[in-house]
mmCIF file of the N, C-alpha and C atoms, coordinates in Angstrom:
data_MODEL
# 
_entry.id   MODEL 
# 
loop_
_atom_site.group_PDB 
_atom_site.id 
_atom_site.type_symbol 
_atom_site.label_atom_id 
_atom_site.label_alt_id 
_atom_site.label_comp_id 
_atom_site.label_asym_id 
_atom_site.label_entity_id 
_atom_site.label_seq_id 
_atom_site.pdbx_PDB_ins_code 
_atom_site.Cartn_x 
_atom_site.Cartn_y 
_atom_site.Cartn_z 
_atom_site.occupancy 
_atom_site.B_iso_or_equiv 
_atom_site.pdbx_formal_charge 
_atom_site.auth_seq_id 
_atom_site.auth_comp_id 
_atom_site.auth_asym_id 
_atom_site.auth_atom_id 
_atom_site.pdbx_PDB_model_num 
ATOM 1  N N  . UNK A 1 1  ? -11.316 4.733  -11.182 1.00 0.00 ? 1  UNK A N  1 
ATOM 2  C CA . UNK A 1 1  ? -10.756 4.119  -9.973  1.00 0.00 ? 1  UNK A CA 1 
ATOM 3  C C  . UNK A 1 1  ? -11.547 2.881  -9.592  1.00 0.00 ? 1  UNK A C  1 
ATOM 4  N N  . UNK A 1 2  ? -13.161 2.462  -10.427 1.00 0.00 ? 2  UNK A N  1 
ATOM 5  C CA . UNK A 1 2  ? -13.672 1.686  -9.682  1.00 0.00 ? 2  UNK A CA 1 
ATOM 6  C C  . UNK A 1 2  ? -12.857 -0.017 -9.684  1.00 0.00 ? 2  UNK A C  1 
ATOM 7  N N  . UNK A 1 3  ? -12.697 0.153  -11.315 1.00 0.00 ? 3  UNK A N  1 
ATOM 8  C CA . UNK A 1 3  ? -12.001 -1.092 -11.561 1.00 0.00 ? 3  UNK A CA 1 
ATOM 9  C C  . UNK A 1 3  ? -10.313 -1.156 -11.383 1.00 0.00 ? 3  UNK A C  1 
ATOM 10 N N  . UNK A 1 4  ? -9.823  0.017  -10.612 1.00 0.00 ? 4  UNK A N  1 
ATOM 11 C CA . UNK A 1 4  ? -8.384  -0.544 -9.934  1.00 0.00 ? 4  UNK A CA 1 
ATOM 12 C C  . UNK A 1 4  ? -8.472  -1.125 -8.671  1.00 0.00 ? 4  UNK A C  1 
ATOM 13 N N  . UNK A 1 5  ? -7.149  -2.077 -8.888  1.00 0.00 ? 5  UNK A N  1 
ATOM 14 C CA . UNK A 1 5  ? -7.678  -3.176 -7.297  1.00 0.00 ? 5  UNK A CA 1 
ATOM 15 C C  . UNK A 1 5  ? -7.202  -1.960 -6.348  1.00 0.00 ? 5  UNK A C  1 
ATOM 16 N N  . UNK A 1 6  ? -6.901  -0.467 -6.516  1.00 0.00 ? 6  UNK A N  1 
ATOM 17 C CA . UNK A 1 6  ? -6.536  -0.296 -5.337  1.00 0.00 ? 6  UNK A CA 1 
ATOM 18 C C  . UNK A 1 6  ? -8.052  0.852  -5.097  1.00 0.00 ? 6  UNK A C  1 
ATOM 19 N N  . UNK A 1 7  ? -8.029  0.992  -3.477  1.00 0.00 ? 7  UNK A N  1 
ATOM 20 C CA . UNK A 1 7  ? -9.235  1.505  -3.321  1.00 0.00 ? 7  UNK A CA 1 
ATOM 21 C C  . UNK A 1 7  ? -8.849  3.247  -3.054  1.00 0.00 ? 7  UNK A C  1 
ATOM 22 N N  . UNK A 1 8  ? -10.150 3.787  -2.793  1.00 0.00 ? 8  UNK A N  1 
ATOM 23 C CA . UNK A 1 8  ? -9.724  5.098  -2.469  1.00 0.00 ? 8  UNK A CA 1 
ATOM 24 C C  . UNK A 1 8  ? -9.087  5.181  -1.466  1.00 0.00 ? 8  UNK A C  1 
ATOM 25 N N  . UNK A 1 9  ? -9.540  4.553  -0.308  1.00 0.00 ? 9  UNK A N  1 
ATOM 26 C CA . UNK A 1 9  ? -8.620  4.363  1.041   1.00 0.00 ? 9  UNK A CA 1 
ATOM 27 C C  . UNK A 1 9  ? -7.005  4.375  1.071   1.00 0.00 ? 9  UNK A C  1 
ATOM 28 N N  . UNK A 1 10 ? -6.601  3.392  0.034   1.00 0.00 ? 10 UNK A N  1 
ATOM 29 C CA . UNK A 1 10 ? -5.398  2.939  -0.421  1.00 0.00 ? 10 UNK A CA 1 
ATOM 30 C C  . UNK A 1 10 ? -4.655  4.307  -0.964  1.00 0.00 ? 10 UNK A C  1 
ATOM 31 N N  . UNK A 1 11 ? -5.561  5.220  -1.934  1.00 0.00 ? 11 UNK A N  1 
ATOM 32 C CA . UNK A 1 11 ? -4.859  6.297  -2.415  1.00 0.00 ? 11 UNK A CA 1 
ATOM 33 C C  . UNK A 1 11 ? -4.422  7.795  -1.545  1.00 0.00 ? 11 UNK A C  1 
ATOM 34 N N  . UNK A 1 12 ? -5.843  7.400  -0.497  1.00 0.00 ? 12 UNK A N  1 
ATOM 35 C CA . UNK A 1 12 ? -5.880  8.441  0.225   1.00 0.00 ? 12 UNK A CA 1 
ATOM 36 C C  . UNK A 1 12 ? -4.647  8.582  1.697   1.00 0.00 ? 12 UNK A C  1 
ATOM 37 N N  . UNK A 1 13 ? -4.271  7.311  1.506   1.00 0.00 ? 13 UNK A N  1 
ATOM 38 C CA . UNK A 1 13 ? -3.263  7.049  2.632   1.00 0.00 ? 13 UNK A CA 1 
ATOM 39 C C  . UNK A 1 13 ? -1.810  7.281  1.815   1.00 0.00 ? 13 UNK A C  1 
ATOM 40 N N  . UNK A 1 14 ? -1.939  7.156  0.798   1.00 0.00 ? 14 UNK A N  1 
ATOM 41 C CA . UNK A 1 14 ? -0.487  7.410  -0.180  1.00 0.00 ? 14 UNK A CA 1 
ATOM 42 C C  . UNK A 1 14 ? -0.282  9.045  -0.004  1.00 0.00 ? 14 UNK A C  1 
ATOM 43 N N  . UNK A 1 15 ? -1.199  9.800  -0.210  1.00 0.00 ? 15 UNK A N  1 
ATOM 44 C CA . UNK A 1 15 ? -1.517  10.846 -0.450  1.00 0.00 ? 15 UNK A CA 1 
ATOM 45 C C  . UNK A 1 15 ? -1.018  11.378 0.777   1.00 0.00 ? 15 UNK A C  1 
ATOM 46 N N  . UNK A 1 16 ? -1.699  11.069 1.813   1.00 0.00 ? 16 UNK A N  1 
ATOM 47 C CA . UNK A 1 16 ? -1.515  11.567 3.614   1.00 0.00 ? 16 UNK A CA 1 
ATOM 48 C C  . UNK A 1 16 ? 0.204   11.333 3.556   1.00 0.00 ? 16 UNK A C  1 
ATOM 49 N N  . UNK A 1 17 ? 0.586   10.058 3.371   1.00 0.00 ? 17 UNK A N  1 
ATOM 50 C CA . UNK A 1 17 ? 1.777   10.164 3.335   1.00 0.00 ? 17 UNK A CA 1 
ATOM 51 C C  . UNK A 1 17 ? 2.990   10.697 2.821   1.00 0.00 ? 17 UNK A C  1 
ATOM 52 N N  . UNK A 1 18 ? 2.757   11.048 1.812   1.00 0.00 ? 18 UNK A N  1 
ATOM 53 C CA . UNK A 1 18 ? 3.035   12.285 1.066   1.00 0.00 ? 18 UNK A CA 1 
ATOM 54 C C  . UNK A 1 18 ? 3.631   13.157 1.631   1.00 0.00 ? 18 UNK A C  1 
ATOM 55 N N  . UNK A 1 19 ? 2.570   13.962 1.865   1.00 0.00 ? 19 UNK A N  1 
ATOM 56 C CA . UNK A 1 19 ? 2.433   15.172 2.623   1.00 0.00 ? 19 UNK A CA 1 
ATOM 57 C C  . UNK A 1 19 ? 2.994   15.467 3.941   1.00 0.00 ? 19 UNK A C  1 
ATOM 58 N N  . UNK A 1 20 ? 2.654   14.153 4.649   1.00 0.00 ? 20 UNK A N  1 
ATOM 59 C CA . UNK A 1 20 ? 4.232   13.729 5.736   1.00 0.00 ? 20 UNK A CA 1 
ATOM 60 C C  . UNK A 1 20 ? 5.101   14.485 5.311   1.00 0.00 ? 20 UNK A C  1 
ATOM 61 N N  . UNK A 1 21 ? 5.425   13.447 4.182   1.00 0.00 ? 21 UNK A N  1 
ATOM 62 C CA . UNK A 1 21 ? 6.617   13.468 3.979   1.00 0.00 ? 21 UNK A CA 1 
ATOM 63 C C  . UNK A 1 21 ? 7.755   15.104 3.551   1.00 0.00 ? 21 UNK A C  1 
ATOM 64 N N  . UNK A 1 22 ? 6.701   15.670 2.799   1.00 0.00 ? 22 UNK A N  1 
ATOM 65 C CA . UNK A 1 22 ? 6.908   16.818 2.179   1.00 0.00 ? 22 UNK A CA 1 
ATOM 66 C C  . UNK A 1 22 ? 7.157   17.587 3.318   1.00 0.00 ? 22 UNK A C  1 
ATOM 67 N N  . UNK A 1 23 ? 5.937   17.687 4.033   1.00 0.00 ? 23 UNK A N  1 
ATOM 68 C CA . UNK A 1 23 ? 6.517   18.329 5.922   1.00 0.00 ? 23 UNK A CA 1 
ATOM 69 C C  . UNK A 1 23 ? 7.665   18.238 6.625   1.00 0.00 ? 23 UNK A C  1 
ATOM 70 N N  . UNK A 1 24 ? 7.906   17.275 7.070   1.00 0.00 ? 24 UNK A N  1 
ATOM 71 C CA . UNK A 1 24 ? 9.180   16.756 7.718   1.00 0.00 ? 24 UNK A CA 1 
ATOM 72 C C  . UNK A 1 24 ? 10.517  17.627 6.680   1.00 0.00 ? 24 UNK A C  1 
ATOM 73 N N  . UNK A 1 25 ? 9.800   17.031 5.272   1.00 0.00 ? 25 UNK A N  1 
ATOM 74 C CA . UNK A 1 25 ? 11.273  17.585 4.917   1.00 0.00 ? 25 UNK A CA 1 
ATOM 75 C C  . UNK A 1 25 ? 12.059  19.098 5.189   1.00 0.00 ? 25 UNK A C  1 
# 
């Protein structure tokens, strides 16, 4: 992950969102 431009932050918010998402449904 060090050398992807995206950061952990970036993954960890994909992730959160996710899981939203999976909820709601």
């Amino acid at each position: 992950w060090a050398e992807s431009p995206f950061t952990d932050v970036s993954v960890d918010e994909a992730a959160t969102e996710t899981v939203e998402y999976l909820r709601a449904a």
